[in-house]
N, C-alpha and C positions, 0 to 999 in steps of 0.2 A: 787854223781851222781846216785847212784845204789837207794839210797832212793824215788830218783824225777820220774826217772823209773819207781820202782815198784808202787808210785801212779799215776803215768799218766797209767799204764796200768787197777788198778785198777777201775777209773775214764773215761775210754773209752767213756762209754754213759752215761753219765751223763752232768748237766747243775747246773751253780749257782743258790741261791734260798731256801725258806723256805721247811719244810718240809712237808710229807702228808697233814697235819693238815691244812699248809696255804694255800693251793692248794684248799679245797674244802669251805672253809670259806669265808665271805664276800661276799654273791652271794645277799641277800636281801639288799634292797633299806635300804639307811641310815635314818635312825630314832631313837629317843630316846632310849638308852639301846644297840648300833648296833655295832657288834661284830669286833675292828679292830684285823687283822693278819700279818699287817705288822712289822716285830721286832720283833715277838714272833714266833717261831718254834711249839709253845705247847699248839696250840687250839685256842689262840685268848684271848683278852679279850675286855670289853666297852672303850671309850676312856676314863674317869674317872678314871678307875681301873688302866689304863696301868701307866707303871714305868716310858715311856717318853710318850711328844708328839705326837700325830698322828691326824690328821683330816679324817673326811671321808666324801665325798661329793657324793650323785648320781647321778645318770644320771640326772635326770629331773630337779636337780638343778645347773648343769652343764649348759644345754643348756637354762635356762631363759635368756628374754632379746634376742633371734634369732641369737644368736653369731652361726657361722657354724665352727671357728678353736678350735680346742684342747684348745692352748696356751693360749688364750682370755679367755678362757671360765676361765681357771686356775688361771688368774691375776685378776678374779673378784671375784672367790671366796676364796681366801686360802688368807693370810692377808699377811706373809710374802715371799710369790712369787712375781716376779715382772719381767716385762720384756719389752723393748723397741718396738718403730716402727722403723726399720731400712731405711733407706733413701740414695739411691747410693752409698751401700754396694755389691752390684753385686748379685750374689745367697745367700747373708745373707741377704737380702731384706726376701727370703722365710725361711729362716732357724733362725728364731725367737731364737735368746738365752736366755736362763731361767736365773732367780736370786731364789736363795732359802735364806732368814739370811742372805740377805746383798753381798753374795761370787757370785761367777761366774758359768759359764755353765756348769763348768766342774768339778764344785765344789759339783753337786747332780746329783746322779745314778736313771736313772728312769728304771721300771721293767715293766714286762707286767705279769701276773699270777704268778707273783713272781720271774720272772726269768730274768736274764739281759738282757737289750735290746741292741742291736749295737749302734753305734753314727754315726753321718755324716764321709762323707771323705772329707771335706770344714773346711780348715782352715778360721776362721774368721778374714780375714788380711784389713778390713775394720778401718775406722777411727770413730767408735764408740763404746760404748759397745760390751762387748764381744770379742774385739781385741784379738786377738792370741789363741782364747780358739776354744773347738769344743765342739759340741752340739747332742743332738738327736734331727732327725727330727720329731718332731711331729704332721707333715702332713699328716706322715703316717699309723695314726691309728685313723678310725674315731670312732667317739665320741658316734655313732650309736651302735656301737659294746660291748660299756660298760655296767657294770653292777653300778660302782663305782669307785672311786677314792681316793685312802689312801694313803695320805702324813704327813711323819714321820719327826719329825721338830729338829733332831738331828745326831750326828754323827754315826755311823751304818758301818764303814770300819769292825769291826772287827766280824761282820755280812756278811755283801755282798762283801766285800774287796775293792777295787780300786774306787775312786770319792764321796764317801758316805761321803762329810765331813761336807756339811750344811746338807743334808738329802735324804734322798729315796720317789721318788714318783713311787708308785706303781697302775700301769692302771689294775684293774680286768676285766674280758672279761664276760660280762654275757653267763650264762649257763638255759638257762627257755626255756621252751616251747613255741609256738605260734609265730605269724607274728604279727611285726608292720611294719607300711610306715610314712613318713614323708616327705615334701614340703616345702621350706622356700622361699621368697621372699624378696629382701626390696634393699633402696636404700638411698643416703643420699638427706637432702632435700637442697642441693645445688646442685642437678639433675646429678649427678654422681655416681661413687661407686656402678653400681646395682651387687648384687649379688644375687645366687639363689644356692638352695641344694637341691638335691634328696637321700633320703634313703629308703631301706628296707632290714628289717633281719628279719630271722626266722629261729625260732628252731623247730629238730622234733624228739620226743623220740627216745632211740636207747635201746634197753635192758629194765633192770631194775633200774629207777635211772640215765641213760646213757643221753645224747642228742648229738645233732650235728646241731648249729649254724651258717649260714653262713650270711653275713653282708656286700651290697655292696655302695657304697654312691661313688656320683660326685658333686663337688662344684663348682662353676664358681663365679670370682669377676673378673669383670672390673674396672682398675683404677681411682684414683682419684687424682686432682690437684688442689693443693691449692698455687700454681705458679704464681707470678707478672710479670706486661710487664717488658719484657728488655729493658730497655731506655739506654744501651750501646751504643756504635757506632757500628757499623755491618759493613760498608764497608771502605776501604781506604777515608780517605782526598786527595785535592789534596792541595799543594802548588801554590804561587804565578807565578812558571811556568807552571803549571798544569800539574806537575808529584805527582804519590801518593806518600803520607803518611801513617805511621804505624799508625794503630785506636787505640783510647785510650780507656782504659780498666774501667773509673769511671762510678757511675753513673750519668746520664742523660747527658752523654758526648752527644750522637746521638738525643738529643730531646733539645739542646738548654738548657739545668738547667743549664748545668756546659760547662767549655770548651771543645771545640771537639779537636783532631790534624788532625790542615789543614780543610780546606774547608769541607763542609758535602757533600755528594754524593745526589744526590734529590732524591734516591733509599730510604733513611733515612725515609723519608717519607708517606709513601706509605709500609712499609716493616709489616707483622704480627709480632710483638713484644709478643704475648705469644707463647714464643717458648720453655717454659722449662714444663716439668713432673715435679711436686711436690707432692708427695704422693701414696698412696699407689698402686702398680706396677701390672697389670691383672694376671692374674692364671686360669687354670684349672685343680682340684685336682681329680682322681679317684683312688679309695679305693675299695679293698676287702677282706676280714678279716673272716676265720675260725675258729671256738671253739669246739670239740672233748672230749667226756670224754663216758668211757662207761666198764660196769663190763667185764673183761678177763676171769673172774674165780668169786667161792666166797668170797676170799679175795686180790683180786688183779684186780686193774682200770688201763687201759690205756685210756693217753691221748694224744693231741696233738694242737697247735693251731699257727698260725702263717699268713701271708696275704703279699700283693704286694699293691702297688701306684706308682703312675707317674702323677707327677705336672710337665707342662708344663708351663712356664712364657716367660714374654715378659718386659725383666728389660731396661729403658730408661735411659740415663747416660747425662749428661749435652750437652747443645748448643754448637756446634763450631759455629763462628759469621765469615760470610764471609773472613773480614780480619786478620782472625789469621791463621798462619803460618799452624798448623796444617787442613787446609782447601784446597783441591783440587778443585779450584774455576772454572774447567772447569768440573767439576762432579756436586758442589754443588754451585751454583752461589751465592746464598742466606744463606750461610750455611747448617749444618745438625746435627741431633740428632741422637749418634750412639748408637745403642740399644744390647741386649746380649740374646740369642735365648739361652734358659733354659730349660733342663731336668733334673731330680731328680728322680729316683726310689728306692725303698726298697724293699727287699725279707727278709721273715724272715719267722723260722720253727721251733716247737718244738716238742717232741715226748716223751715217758716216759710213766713209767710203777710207781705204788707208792702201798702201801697195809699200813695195819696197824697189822701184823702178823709176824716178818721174824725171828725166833729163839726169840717173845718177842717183838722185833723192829717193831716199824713203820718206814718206808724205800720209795725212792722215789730216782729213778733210770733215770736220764732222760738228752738230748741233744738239746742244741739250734744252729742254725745256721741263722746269718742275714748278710745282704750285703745291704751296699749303694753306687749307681754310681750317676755320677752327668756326664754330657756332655753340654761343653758351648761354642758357637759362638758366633762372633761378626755379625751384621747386620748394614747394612746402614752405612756402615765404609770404612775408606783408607788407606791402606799406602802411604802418601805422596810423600818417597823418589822412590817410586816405578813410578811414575810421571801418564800418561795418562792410563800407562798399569794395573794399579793397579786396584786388585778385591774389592769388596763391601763386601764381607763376606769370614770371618776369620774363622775355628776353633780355638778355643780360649787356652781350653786342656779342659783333662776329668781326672778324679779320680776316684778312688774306695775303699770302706774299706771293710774286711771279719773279723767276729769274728766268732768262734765256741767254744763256752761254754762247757763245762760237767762236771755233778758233779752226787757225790750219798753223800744222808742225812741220817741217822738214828737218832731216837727219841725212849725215854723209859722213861714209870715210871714206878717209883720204890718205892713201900708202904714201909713205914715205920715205921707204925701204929698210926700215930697219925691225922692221916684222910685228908693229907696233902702232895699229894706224891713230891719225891724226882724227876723233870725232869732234864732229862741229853738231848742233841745231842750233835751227832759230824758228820764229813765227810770231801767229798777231792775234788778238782776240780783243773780240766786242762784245759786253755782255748792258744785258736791259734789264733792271730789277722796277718791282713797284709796288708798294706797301697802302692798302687801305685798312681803317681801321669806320665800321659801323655804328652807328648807335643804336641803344636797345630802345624797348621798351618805354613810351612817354611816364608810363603807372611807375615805373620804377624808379623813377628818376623827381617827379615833380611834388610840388608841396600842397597836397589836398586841404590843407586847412582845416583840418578835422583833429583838435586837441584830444590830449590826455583823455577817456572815456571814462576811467574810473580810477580807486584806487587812491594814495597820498596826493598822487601826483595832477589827481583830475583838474583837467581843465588848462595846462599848460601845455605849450608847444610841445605837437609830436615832433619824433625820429623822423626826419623825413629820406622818404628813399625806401625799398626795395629791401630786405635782410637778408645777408647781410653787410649788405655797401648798397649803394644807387648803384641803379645800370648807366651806363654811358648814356649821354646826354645829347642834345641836338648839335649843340658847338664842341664835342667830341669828334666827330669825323674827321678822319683825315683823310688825305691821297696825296702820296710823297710818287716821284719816279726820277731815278739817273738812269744815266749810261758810263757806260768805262770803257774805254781804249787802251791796249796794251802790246808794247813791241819787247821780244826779248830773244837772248840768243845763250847758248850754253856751248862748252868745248872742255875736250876730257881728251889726255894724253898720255900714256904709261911709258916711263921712259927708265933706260937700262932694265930692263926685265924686275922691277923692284917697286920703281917709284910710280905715283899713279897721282894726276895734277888735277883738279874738274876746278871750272870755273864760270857762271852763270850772271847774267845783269835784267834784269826788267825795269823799262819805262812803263808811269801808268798812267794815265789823265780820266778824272772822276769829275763827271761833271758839275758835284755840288761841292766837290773841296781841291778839287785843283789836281798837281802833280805829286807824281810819287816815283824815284829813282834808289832800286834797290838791287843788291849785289851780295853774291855768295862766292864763295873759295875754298875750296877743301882736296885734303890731300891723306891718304895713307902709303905707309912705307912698310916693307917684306926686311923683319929684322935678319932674326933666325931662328930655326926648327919650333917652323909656325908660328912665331909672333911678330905680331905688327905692330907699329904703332899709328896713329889718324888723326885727325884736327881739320877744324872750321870754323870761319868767321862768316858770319854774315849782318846783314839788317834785314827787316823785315816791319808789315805793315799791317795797319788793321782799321781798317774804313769802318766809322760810324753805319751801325744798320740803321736801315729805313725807320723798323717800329722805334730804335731811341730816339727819333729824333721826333716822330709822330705820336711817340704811342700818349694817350690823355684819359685818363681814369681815374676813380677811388678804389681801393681795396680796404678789405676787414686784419690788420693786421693784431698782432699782441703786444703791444709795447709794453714796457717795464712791470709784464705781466697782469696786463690790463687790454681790454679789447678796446682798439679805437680802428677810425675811418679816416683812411691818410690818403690826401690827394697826388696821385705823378701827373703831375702838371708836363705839357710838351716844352720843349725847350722855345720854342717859339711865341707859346701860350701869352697870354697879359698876365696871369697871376706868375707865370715862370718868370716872364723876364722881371716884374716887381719885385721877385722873390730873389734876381741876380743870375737869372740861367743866362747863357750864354751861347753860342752855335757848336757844335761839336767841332773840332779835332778829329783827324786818325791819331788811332794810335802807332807806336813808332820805336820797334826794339834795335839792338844791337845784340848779336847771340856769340859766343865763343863756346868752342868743345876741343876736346881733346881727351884721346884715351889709348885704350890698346884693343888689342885681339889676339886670340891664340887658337890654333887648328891643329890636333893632331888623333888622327884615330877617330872613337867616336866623340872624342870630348871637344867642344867648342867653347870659349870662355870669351867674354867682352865685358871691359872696363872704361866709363866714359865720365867725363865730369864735365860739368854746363854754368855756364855765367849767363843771364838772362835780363839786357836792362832795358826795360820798358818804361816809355815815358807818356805823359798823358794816357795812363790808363780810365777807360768810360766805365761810371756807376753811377748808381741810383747815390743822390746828395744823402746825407741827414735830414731825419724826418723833423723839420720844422716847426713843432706845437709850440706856439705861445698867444697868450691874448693881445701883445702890442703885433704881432706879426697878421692875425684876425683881423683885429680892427682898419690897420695899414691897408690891407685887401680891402675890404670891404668900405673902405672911405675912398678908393679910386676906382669904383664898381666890380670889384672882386671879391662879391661877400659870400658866405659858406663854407668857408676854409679853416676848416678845425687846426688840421697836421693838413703839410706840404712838405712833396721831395720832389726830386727833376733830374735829370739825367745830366752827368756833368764829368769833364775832365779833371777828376779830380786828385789824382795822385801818382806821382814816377814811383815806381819799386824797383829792386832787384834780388833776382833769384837764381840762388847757388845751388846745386846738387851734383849728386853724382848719381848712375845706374851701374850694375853688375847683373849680368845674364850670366847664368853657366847649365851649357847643355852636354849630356850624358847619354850616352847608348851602348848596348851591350848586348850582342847577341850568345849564346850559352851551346854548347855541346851540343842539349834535350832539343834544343828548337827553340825552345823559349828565350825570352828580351827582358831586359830590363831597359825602362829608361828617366831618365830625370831632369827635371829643370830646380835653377837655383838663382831666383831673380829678388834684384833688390833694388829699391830708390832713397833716396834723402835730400831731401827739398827743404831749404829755409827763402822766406821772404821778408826784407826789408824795407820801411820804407824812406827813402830818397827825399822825397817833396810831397805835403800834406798841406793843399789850400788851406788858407783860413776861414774864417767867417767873411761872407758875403757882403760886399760894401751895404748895399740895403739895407740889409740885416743889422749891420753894426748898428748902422745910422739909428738903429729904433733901442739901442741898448743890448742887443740879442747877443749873446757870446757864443755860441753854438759853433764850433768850425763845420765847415762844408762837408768834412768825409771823419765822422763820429769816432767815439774806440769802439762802438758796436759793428760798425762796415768794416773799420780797419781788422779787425780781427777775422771777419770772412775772408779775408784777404790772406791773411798770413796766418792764420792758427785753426780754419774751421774744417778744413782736409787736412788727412795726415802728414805732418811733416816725411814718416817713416813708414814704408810698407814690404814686405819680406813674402814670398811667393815660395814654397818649395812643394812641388807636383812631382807625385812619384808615382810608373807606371809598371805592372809587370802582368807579361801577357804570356801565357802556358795557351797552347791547344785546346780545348775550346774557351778557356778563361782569362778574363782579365781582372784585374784588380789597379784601381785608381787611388789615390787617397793625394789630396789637395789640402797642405796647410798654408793659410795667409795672416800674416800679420799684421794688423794694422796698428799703427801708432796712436799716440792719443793727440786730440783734440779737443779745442778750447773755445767758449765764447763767452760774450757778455751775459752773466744772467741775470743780475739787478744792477740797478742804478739808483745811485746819491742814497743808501741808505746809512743811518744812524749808527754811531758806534753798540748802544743798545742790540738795536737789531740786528748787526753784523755778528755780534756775538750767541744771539739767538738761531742765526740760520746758516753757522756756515761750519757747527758741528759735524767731523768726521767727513767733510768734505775737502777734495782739494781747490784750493782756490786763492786765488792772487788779489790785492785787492788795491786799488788806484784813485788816491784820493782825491775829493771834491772839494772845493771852499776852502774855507779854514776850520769849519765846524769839528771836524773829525770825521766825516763823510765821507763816504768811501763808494766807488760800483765794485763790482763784485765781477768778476772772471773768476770761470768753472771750468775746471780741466776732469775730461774723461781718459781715462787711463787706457792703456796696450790693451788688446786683445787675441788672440787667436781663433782662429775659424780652419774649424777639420771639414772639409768633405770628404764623402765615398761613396765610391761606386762600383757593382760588382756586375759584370758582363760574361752572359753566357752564349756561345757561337753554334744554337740550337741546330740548325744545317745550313747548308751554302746562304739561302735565302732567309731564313729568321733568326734574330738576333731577342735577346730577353735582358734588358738590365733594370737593376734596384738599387738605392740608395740613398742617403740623406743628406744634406748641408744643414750646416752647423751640428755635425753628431754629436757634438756638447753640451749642446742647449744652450749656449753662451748670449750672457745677456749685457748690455753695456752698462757703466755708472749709471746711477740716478739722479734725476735733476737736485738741486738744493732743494727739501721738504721743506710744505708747511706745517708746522705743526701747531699744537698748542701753545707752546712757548714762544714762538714767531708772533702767532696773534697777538699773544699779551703784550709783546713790543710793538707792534703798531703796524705787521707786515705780513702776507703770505711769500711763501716762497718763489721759487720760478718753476711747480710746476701745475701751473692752471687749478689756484687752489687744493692741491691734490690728488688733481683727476688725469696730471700727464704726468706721468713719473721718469720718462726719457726724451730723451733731445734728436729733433729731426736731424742735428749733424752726424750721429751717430752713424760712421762709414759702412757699416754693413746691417742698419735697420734694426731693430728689436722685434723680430718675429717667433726669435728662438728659431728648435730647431724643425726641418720639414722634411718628409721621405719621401719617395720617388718609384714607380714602376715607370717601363716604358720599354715599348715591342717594334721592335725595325723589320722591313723588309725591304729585300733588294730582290728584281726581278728584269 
């Protein structure tokens, strides 16, 4: 105790992160020879030279193509990130979760100036990617503000410590002089999607060497829908005495394809059948973003940099159809779309003192603090059992997470005459995180007592709750908080003019899971006429977040193509631990690489392959519906639980791939460049250890294992195994011409489950699909594989004079649309089934790696001044 002390006190002001050295590095635009400092403490080196992976992409190749998000811009250019379009995920619609190597959100630390950034307070407890993980928003740092972009395509825990197990992307903040503006417009050419950006940042000397940057941008997208009519039944039937009937839920029940129940309503006819949102969800993003650095002294800079945003959304959540139950039909005659009133803010602040003199030492003294809240309503919503009296809008609940980083670095060489010196660092850091999680709304949450009002069903137990899920509840709340302590030291030595040793070790103590002792080693060697070869071993770590171990909710998921209300119980919960949850784990990799590099001219080439084994990786369980699992609860006072899932260590994996970068430049006689990049990944994931079914669980008959084939398949098949990048640039006086193709691979998930030989033969016409049997029946679920695609952009830039710049262009100029989910059709009905997609009103899958919006154009006017 007395040791953890004495460096939490040392460590006061201080913040995680490289040293002096990576702090003032990587400010110039990336180009051949361009100094990466991510992973190295000691000045930086080109990516060729470096012992591992790193990419470095800047600004202006960031935003080609008129992408206005962070995240996009990231999935176009770095080969093995990758990241979904979420779709009736709630606020993971905004909170985009990253893939770095195949691994999860939570599986790469991203940094801003070297320093760690906060992550969301939003558990991802959606039914897609990213399930159970948390993520940083990177909403909230516009893209305006950077200088660069250096992603490190390795393990790095024993570097930056906690989540660095696929890699660290590190966001640099440009530090230059002068004012730019920028203006983006554009929209899809399916007459939806417009969106529009405004930027300007400017720097203004401060000192000697000194500036100060400020950087503000607003983004605006309105939605887009790629939604088919509901040819469902919408209102009660009546029978032959002309009392109703419960509507039936197939499709083209209400349009005469398929049978209706009971007579049609002539409302049927006559009714607006595009009733659903399919696609991307409106937003408004405002951003403003600080950079600070400036001399204290003669050998001592202070810095500081840090900003705020609030995105406001407007997330749309599936149709209620007049006669289903959960409809208050003297509110919404015709049904209604209940929507979730979204706020998202970030604050974040850093401060620090650094020099390259302290007894010898270069030193670097400094403090982050960031905070994300989220606050979310229901809109255009009812509780039902609440009957006539029931409000329209719910608070939903709100959350929030605090981290307060601090750390201090030192850095030394140390000659030792062979012209070659000896780098050493070491340092210590103590960070504070705390996660609350609020409840909504009592109306949206309790049981009014007010049955069925009319209709078949009158008179029986309403829906109770809020639509569509209850808001968080009173014994919802949480307030979790640790601390973490960390010593560590790194040392790098290049010896005979060839070889180059780096080797790193951090201790950690967490004070809700104990110790963590983790270590890196890596080396590259100068063969000949520029090629090299590299390699590294490390481990690496990944501390349970706050919200999984807190977070306690219902959401509105789709299961087996059907809407239900599934509880994430907290692992600590009473219905959790009946259910068999258990306290979290870190998680806990072991990483190997090994490749080459080659440098000559303008061509730079790297080849690298990765062994990735991670154990106890944390997710969201299998969603537990059944009625002995029901009853169980609710006979030990845990009643209301339809479906339950909980956060849980549930599976080791391992993931093999390899990367290929190859960059290209050429300058020509005229003056004019060509240049190119030619990047590639391949990623498979296996899995090692698949808990089984939960003692509990068993005990009641329940077979169900802990992590489903529908999670394992998020795991290993619902990002691309394979993705192919080839950006080609060429720039004449005053024109450039861009054009970006990306390949994505295909992707896989569960679409149905336990259906019939019958109806497998009904719905799995002209699709690709794998099928994994059930029972003995002949039973089968159904995995749906979406095939390769490619994605063109272009963009054509005109250098109007010094100061205005005019570009236009499109992404996806093919219109390229992905597979379609398995259709319902007629023939489906008559077997006894709709298909997977939402009776025929979603015809594409939110895994779908680059969204189905087709394609969208682009202006956009720069000045520089």
């Amino acid at each position: 105790m007395n040791f953890r002390c004495s460096i939490a006190a040392v460590t006061l002001l201080a913040v995680s992160g490289p040293a002096f050295a990576q702090q003032i590095a990587g400010e110039d635009e990336a180009s051949e020879g361009t100094i990466i400092v991510t992973g190295d403490r000691f000045g930086g080196r080109t990516a060729a030279d470096s012992p591992v992976p790193v990419d470095s992409i800047d600004r202006e190749q960031l935003q080609q193509s008129g992408r206005i998000d962070l995240i996009q811009m990231l999935k176009v250019t770095v080969p093995s990130f990758n990241s979904p379009r979420p779709l009736g995920s709630g606020v993971g619609d905004y909170l985009v979760p990253p893939s770095l190597r195949g691994l999860g959100p939570g599986e790469v630390l991203v940094l801003v100036n070297g320093k760690r950034r906060h992550t969301s307070s939003d558990l991802n407890s959606s039914n897609g990617i990213g399930r159970g993980d948390v993520a940083v928003d990177f909403n909230a740092i516009p893209s305006f503000a950077l200088s660069n972009v250096e992603v490190l395509r390795d393990g790095a825990s024993a570097q930056y410590g906690s989540d660095a197990i696929s890699g660290v992307i590190n966001l640099m903040l440009d530090r230059s002089v002068g004012t730019r503006a920028q203006v983006t417009g554009g929209t899809t050419t399916e007459g939806d999607g417009e969106f529009w950006e405004a930027s300007v940042s400017s720097g203004i000397a401060v000192g000697e060497g000194g500036v100060l940057r400020l950087t503000a941008s607003i983004q605006d997208r309105k939605g887009t829908d790629r939604s088919r009519p509901d040819t469902r039944q919408q209102y009660f039937g009546t029978n032959a005495a002309g009392r109703p009937v419960a509507i039936s839920g197939n499709f083209g029940s209400g349009t005469g394809l398929t049978p209706s129940s009971g007579r049609l309503d002539p409302r049927e006819a006559t009714i607006d059948r595009q009733v659903f949102r399919f696609g991307d969800q409106p937003s408004t993003n405002k951003q403003l973003f600080v950079n600070f650095v400036a001399p204290a002294s003669d050998k001592v800079e202070v810095y500081a940099f840090g900003g705020y945003n609030r995105l406001d959304g407007d997330i749309e959540y599936f149709f209620r159809r007049a006669g289903q139950n959960e409809t208050l039909r003297s509110l919404y005659p015709d049904g209604y779309r209940p929507r979730l009133d979204t706020q998202i803010e970030n604050y974040s602040m850093a401060v620090g003192l650094r020099g390259d003199d302290l007894a010898g030492f270069g030193w670097d003294l400094s403090s982050v603090y960031g905070v994300n809240t989220q606050d979310l309503a229901y809109e255009n919503s009812v509780n039902v059992s609440l009957g006539a009296a029931s409000p329209t809008r719910f608070y939903r609940l709100g959350s929030d997470f605090y981290q307060w980083t601090s750390n201090l670095d030192l850095t030394r060489q140390i000659d030792l005459g062979d012209g070659a010196p000896l780098n050493i660092a070491f340092g210590a850091e103590y960070r504070e995180e705390t996660y609350r999680l609020f409840s909504g709304n009592i109306d949206g949450f309790r049981n009014g007592g007010v049955p069925i009002l009319d209709g078949p069903a009158a008179g029986s137990a309403a829906p109770i709750g809020a639509q569509p899920g209850p808001t968080a509840g009173p014994d919802d709340r949480a307030s979790l908080g640790r601390n973490s302590v960390a010593i560590y030291a790194e040392i790098q030595k290049e010896l005979f003019d060839r070889l180059l040793l780096q080797g790193a070790i951090r201790h950690e103590h967490y004070s809700d899971f104990g110790d963590t002792t983790n270590y890196k080693v890596a080396g590259r060697v100068r063969l000949f006429g520029g090629l090299s070869a590299r390699a590294s071993y490390n481990t690496a770590f990944r501390a349970p977040a706050l919200a999984q171990s807190g977070y306690n909710a219902s959401n509105t998921l789709i299961l087996n193509g059907q809407q239900a209300i599934v509880r994430v119980a907290a692992v600590d919960s009473a219905a959790g631990k009946l259910a068999g949850a258990t306290d979290l784990k870190a998680e806990r990799s072991r990483n190997v690489s090994a490749g080459l590099t080659f440098e000559s001219g303008g061509l730079t080439a790297t080849l690298d392959a990765y062994r990735i084994d991670l154990d106890d990786r944390i997710a969201i369980s299998s969603t537990f519906q059944d009625v002995r699992l029901t009853n169980f609860l609710a006979a030990n006072g845990q009643a209301g639980f339809g479906a339950l899932s909980y956060i849980t260590n549930a599976v080791d994996t391992t993931t093999k791939g390899v990367d290929l970068v190859i960059n290209y430049r050429h300058q020509f006689g005229d003056g004019s460049t060509f240049s190119g990049t030619l990047a590639g990944n391949y990623n498979k994931t296996r899995f090692d250890r698949i808990a089984g079914t939960p003692a509990p669980l068993a005990a009641l008959g329940i077979t169900t294992p802990l992590f489903d084939l529908t999670q394992q398949l998020r795991f290993s098949d619902s990002l691309p195994r394979d993705k192919v990048v080839l950006d080609l640039n060429y720039a004449r006086e005053p024109f450039t011409l861009s054009v970006t193709n990306t390949r994505y691979g295909e992707v896989s998930t569960v679409a149905l489950t336990n259906r019939t030989p019958a109806q497998i033969d009904a719905l799995v016409q002209g699709n690709d699909v794998r099928l994994v049997p059930v029972g003995t029946a002949g039973n089968a679920d159904i995995i749906q594989t979406f095939g390769a695609d490619i994605i063109t952009d272009v963009e054509v830039s005109w250098q109007v004079t010094p100061a205005f710049r005019l570009s236009a262009g499109a992404q996806n100029v093919f219109d390229v649309y992905p597979d379609e989910n398995i259709a319902s059709t007629v023939a489906s009905v008559a077997a006894g089934t709709n298909g997977a997609d939402n009776a025929g009103t979603q015809p594409y899958n939110a895994i779908a790696p680059y969204g189905f919006n087709g394609r969208s154009v682009f202006v956009r006017a720069g000045f520089n001044f």
